[in-house]
N, C-alpha and C positions, 0 to 999 in steps of 0.2 A: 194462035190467038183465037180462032175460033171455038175451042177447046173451052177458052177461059169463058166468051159470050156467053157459049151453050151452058157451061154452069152457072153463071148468072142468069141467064132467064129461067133455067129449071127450077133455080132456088124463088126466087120472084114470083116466079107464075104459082106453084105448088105450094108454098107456103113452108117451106122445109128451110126455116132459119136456122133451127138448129145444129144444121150441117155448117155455118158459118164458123160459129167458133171452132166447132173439130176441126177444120181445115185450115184455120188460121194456125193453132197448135200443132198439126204436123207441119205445116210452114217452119214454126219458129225452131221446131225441137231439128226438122231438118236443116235447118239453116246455121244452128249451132253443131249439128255433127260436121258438116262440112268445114266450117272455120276452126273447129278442133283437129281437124286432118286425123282422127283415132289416135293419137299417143296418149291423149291429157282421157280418151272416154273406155279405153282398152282395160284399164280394171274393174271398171263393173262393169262390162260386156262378158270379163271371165267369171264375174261371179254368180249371174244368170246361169251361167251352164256351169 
């Protein structure tokens, strides 16, 4: 939890909002790999490569 403080005050103090929404989007994009367990995201993982 410290972890999370320290980036909130970084963002706060510095003025670096912009880092809010990128974090929120790997949040969510993370959040939907894991509830997909990779079966349903595993065909366009193969078509990247």
């Amino acid at each position: 939890m410290t972890f999370l403080a320290e980036l909130k005050d970084y963002i706060t103090s510095r003025g670096k909002w912009w880092l809010a929404p990128v974090l929120l989007l790997l949040l969510v994009i993370g959040g939907l790999l894991v509830l997909a367990q990779g079966s349903a995201v595993a065909p366009f993982i193969y078509t990247i490569f």
